[in-house]
C-alpha positions as CSV (number, residue, x, y, z in Angstrom):
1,X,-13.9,9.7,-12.2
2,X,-15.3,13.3,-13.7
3,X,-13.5,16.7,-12.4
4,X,-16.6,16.7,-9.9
5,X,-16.2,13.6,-8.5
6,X,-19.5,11.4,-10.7
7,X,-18.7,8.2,-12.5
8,X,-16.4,6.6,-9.9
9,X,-15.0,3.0,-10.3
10,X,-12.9,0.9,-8.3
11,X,-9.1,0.9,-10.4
12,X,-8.8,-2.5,-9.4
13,X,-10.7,-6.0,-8.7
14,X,-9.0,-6.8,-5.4
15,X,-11.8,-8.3,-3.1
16,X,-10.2,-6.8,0.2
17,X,-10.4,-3.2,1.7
18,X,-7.7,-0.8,0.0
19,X,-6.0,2.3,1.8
20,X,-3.9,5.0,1.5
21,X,-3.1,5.4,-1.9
22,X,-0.1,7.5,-3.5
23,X,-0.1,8.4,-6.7
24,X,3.7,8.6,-8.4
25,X,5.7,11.4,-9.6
26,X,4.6,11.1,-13.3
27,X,1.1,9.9,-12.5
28,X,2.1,6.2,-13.6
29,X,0.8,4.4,-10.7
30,X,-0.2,4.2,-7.5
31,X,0.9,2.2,-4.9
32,X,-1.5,1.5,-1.8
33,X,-1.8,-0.7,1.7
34,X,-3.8,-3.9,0.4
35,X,-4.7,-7.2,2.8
36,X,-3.9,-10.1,1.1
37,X,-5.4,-13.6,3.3
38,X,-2.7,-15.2,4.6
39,X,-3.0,-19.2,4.2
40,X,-2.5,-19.9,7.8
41,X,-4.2,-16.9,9.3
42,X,-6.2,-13.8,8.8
43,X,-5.3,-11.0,6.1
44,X,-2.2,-9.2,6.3
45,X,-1.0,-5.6,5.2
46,X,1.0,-5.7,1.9
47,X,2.5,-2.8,-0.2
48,X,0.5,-3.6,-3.5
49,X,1.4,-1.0,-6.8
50,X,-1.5,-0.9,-9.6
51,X,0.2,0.2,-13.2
52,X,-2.7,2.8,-14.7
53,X,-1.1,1.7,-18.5
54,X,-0.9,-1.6,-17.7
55,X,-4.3,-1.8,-16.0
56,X,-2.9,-4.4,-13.4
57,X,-2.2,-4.7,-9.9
58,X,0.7,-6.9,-7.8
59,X,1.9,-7.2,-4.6
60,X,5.3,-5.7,-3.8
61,X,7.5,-8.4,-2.2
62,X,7.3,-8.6,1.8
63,X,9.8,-6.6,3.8
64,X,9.6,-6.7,7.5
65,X,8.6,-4.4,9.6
66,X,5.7,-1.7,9.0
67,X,3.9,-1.9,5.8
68,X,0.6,0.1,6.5
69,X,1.1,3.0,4.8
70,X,2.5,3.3,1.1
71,X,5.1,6.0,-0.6
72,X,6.1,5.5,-4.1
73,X,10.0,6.1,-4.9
74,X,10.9,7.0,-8.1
């Protein structure tokens, strides 16, 4: 994306609704609430990181509890 906000793309090819996003420390990633389908029911929130060198995204592993919104640790 330009300094005034033209030439937006997507940073990844997930085909679910993404939200809210965190960048890290060092601008190395961002981590963000992502819905991965579930095989026995609907979607479900996970904690998914996209690597900006890498240009890649993964799920973090499950935890329980609440995983809608992300915080990167460094």
């Amino acid at each position: 994306m330009d300094y005034d906000g033209a030439n937006q793309h997507p940073l990844t090819s997930l085909r679910s609704i993404s939200l809210t996003p965190r960048w890290a420390p060092d601008s190395s990633r961002v981590a963000f609430t992502c819905y991965a389908k579930g095989t026995s029911g609907p979607a479900s929130p996970q904690i998914c990181m996209y690597s900006v060198d890498a240009g890649e995204s993964h799920q973090l592993p499950a935890l329980q509890g609440n995983q809608q919104r992300a915080r990167v640790v460094t």
